[in-house]
mmCIF file of the N, C-alpha and C atoms, coordinates in Angstrom:
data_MODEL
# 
_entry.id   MODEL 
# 
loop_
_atom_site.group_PDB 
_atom_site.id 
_atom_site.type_symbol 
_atom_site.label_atom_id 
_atom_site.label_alt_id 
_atom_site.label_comp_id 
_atom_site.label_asym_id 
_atom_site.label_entity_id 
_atom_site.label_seq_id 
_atom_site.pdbx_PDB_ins_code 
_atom_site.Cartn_x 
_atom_site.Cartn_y 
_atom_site.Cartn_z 
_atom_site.occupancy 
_atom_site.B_iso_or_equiv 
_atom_site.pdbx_formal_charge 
_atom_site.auth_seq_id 
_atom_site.auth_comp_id 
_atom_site.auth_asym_id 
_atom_site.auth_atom_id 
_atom_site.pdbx_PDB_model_num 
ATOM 1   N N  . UNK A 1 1  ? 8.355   9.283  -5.898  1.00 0.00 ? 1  UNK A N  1 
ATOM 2   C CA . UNK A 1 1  ? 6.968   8.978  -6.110  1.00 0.00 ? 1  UNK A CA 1 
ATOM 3   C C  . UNK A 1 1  ? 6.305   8.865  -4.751  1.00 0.00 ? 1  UNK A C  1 
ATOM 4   N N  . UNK A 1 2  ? 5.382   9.345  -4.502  1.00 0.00 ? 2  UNK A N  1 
ATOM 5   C CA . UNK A 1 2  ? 4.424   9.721  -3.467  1.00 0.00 ? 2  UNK A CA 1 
ATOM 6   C C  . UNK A 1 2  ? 3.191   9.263  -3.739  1.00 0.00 ? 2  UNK A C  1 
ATOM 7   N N  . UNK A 1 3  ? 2.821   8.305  -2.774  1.00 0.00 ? 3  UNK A N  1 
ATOM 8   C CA . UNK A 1 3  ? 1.157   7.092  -3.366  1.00 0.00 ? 3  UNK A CA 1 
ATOM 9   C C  . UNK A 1 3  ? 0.181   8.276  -2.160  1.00 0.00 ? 3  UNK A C  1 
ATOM 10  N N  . UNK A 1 4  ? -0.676  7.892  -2.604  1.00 0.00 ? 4  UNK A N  1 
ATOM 11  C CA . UNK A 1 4  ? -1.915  8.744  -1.488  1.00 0.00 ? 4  UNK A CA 1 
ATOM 12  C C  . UNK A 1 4  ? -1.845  10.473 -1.470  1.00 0.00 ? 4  UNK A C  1 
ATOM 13  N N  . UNK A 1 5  ? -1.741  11.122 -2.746  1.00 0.00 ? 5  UNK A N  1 
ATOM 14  C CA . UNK A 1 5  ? -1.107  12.156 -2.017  1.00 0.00 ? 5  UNK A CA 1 
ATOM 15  C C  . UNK A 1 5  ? -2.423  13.326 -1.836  1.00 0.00 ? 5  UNK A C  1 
ATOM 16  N N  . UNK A 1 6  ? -3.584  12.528 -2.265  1.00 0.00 ? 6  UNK A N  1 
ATOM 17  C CA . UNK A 1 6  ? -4.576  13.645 -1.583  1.00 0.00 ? 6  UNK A CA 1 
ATOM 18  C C  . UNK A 1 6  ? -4.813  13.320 -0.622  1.00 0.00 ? 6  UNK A C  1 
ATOM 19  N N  . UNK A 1 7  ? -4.361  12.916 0.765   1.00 0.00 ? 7  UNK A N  1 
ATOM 20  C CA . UNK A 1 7  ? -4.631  12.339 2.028   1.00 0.00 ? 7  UNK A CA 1 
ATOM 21  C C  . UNK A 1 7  ? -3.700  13.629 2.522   1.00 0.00 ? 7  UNK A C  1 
ATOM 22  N N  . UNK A 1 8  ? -3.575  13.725 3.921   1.00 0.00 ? 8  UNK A N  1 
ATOM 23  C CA . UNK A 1 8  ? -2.784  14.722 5.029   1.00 0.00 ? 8  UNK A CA 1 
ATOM 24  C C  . UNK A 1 8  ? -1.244  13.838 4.707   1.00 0.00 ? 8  UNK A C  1 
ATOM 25  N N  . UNK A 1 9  ? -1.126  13.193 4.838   1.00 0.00 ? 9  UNK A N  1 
ATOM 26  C CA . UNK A 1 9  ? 0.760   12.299 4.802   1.00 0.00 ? 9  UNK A CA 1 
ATOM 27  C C  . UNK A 1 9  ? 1.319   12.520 3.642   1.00 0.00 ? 9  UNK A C  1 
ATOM 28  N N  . UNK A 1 10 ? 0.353   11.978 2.538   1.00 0.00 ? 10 UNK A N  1 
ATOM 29  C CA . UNK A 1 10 ? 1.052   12.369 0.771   1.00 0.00 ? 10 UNK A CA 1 
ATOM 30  C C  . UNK A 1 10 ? 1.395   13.323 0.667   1.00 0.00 ? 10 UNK A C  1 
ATOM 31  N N  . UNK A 1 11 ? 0.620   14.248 0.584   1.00 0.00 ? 11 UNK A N  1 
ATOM 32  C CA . UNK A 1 11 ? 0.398   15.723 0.639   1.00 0.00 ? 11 UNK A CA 1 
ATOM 33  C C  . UNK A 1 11 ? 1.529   16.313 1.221   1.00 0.00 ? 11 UNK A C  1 
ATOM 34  N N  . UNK A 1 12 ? 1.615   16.118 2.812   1.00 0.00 ? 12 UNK A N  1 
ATOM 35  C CA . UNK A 1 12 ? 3.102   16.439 3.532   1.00 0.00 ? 12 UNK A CA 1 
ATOM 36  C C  . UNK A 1 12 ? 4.221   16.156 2.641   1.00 0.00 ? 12 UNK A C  1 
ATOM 37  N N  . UNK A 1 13 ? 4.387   14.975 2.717   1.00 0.00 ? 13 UNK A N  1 
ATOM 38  C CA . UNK A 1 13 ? 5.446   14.346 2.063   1.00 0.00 ? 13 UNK A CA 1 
ATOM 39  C C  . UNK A 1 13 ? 5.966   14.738 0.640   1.00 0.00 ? 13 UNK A C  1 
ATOM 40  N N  . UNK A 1 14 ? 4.495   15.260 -0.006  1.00 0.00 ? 14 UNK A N  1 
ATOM 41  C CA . UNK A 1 14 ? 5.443   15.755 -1.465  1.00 0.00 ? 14 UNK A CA 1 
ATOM 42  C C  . UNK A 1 14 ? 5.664   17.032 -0.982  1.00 0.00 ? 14 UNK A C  1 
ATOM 43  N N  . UNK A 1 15 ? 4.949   17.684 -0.406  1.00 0.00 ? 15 UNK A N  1 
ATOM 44  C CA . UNK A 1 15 ? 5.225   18.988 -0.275  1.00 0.00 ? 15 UNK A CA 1 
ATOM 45  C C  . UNK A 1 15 ? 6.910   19.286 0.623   1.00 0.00 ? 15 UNK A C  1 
ATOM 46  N N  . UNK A 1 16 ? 7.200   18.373 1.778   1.00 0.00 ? 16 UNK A N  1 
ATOM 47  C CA . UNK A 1 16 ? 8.818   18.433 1.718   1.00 0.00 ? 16 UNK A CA 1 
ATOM 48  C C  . UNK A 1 16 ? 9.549   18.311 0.631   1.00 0.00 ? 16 UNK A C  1 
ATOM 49  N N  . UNK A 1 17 ? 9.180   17.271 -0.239  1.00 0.00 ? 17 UNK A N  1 
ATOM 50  C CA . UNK A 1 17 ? 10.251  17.208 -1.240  1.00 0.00 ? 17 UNK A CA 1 
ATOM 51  C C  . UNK A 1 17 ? 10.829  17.728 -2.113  1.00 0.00 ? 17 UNK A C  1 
ATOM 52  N N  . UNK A 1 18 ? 9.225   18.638 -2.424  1.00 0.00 ? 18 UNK A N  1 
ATOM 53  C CA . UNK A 1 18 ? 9.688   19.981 -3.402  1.00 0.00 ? 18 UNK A CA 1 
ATOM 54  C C  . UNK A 1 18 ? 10.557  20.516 -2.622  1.00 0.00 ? 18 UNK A C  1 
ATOM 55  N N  . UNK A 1 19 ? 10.116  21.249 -1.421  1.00 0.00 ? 19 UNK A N  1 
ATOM 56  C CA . UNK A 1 19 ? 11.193  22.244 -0.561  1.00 0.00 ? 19 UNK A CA 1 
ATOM 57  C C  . UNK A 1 19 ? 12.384  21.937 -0.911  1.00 0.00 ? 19 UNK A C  1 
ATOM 58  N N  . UNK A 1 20 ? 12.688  20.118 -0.647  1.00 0.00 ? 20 UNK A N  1 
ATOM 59  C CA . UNK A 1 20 ? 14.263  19.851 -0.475  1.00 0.00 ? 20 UNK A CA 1 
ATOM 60  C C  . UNK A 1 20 ? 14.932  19.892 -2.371  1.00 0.00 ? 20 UNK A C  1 
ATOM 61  N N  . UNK A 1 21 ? 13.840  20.281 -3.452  1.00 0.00 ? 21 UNK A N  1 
ATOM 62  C CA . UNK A 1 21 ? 14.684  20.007 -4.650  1.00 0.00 ? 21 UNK A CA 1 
ATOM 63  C C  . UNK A 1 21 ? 14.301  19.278 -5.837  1.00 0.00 ? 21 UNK A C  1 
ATOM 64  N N  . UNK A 1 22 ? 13.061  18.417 -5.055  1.00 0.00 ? 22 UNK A N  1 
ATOM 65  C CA . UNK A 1 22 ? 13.104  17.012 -5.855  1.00 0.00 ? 22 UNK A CA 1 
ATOM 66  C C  . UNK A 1 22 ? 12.075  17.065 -6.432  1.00 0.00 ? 22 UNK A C  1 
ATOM 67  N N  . UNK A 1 23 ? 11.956  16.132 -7.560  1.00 0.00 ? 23 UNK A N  1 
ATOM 68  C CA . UNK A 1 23 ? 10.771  15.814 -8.830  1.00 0.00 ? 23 UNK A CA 1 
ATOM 69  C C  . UNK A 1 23 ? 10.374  15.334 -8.099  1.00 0.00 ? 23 UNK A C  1 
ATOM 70  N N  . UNK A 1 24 ? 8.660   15.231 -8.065  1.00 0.00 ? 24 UNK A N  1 
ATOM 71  C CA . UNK A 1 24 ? 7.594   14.760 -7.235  1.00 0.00 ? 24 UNK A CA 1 
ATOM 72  C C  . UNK A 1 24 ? 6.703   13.925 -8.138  1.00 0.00 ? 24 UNK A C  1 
ATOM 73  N N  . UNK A 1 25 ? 6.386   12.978 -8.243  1.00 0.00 ? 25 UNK A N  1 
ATOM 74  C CA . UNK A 1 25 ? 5.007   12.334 -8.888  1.00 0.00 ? 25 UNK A CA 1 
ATOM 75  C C  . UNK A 1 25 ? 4.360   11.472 -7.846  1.00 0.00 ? 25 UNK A C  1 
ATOM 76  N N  . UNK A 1 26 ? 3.134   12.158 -7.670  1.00 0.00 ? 26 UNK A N  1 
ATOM 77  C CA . UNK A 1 26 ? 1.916   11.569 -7.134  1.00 0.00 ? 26 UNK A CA 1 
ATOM 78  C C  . UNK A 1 26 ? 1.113   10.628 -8.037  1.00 0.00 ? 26 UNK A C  1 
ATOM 79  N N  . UNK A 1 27 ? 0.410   9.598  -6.694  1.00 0.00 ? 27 UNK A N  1 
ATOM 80  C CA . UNK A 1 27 ? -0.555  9.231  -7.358  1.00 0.00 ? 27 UNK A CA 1 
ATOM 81  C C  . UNK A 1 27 ? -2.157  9.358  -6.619  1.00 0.00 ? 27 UNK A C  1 
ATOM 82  N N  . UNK A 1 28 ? -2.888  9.493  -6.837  1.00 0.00 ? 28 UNK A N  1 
ATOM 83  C CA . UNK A 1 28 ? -4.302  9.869  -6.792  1.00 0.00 ? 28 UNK A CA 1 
ATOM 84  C C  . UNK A 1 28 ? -5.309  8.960  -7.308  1.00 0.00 ? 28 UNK A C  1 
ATOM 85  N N  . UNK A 1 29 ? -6.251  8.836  -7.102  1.00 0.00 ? 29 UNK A N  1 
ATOM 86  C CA . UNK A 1 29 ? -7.468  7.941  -7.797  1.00 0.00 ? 29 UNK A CA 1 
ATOM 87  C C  . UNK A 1 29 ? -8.299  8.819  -8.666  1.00 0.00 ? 29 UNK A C  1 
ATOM 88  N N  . UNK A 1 30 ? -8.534  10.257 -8.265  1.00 0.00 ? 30 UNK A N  1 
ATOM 89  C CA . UNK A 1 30 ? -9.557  10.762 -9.648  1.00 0.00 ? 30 UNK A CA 1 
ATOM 90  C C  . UNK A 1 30 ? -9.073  11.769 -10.007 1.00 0.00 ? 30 UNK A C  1 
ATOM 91  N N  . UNK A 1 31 ? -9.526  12.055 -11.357 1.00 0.00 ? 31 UNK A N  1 
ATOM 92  C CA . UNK A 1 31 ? -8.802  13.442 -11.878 1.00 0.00 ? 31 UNK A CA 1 
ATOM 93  C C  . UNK A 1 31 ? -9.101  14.525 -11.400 1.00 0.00 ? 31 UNK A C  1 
ATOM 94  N N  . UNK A 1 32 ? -10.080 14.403 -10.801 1.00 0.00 ? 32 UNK A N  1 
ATOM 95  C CA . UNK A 1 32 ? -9.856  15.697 -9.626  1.00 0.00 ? 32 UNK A CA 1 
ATOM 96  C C  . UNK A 1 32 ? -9.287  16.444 -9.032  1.00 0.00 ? 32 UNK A C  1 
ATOM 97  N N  . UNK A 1 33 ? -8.892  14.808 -8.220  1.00 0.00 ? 33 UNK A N  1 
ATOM 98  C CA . UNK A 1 33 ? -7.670  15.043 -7.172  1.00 0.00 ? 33 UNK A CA 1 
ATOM 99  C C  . UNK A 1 33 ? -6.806  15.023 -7.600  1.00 0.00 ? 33 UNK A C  1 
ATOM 100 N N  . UNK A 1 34 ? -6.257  14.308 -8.798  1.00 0.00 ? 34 UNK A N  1 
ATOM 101 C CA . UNK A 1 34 ? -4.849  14.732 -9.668  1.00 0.00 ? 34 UNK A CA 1 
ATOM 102 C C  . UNK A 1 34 ? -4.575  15.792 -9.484  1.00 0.00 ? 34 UNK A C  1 
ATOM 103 N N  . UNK A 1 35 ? -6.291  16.738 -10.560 1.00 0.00 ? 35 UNK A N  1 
ATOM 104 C CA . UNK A 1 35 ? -5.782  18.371 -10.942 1.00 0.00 ? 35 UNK A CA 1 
ATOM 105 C C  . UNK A 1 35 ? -5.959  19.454 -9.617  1.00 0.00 ? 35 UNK A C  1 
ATOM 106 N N  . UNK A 1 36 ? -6.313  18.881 -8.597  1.00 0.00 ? 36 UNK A N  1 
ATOM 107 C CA . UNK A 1 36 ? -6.170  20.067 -7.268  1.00 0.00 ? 36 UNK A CA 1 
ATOM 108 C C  . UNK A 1 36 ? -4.584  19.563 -6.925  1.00 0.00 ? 36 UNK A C  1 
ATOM 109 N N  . UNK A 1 37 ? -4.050  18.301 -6.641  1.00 0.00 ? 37 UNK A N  1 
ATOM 110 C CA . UNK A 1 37 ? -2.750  18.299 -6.202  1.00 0.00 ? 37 UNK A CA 1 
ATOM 111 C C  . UNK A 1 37 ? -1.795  18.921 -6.914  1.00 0.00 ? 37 UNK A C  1 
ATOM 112 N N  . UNK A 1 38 ? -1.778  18.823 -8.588  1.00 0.00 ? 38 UNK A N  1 
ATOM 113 C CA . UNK A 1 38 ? -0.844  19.174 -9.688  1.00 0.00 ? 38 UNK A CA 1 
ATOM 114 C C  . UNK A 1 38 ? -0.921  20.818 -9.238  1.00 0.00 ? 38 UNK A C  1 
ATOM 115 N N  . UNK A 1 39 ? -2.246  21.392 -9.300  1.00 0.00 ? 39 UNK A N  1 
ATOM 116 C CA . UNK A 1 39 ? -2.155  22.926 -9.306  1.00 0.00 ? 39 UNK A CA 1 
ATOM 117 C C  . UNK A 1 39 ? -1.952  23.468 -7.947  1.00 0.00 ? 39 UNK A C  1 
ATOM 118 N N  . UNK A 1 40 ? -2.535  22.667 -6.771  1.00 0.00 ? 40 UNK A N  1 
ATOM 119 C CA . UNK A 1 40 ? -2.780  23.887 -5.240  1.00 0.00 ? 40 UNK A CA 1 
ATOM 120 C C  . UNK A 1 40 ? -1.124  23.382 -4.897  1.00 0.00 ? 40 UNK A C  1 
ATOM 121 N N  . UNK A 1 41 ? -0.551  22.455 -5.031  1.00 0.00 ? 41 UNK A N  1 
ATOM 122 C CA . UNK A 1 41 ? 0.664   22.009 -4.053  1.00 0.00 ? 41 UNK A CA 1 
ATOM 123 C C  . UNK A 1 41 ? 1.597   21.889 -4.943  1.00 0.00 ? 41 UNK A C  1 
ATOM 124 N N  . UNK A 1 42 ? 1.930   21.750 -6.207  1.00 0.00 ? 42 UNK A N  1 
ATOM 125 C CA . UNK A 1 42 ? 2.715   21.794 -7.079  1.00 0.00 ? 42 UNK A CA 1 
ATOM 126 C C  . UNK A 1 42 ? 3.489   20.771 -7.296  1.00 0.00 ? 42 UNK A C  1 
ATOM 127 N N  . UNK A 1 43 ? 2.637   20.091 -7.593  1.00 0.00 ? 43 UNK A N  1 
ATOM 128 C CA . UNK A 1 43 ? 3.228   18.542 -8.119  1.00 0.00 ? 43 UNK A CA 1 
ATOM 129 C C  . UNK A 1 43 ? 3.700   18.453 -9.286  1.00 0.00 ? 43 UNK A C  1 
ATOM 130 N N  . UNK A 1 44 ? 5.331   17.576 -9.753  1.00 0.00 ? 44 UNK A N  1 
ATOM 131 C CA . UNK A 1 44 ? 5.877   17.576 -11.363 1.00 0.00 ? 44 UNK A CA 1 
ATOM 132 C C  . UNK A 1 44 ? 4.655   16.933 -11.811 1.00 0.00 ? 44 UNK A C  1 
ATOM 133 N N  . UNK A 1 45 ? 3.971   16.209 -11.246 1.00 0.00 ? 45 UNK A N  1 
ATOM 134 C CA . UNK A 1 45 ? 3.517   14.939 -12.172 1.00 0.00 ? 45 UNK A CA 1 
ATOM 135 C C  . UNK A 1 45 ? 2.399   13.807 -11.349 1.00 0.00 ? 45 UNK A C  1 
ATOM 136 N N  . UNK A 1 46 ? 0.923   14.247 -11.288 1.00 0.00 ? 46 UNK A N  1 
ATOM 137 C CA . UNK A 1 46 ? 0.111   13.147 -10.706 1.00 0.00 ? 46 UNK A CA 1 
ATOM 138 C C  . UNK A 1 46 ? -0.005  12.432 -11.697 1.00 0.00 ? 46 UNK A C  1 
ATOM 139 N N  . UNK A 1 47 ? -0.601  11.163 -11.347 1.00 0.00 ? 47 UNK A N  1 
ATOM 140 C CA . UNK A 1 47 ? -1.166  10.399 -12.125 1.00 0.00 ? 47 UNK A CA 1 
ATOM 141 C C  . UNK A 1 47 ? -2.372  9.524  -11.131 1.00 0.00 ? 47 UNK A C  1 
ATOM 142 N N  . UNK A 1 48 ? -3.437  8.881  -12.690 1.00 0.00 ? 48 UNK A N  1 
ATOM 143 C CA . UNK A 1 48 ? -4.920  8.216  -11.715 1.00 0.00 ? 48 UNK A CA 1 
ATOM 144 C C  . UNK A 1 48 ? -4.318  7.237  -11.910 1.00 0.00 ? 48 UNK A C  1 
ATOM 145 N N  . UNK A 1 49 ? -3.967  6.921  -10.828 1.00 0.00 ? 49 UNK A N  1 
ATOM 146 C CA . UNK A 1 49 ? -3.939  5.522  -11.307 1.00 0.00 ? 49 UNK A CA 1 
ATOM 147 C C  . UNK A 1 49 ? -5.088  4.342  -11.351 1.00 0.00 ? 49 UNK A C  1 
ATOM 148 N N  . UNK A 1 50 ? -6.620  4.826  -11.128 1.00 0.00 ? 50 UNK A N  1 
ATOM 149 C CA . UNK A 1 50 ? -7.313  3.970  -11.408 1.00 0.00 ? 50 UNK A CA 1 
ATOM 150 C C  . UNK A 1 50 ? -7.396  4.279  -13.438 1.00 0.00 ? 50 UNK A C  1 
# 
């Protein structure tokens, strides 16, 4: 699980993890940014958490 991940660090960070293999779930504040992280970077799984 990856907190912040529409920021430059989240973002990094899930994006290694896919590379290395791994289920990714982000979290994000709007569904926005959920649905650009889920689709441009390929996230298993955002969630809003507001």
């Amino acid at each position: 699980m990856v907190s912040a991940v529409a920021g430059a660090v989240g973002s990094i960070a899930g994006q290694i993890a896919k590379i290395k293999g791994c289920r990714v779930v982000g979290l994000a504040g709007t569904n926005e940014k959920c649905a650009r992280i889920k689709d441009d970077l390929g996230f298993d799984m955002v969630i809003n958490y507001r």
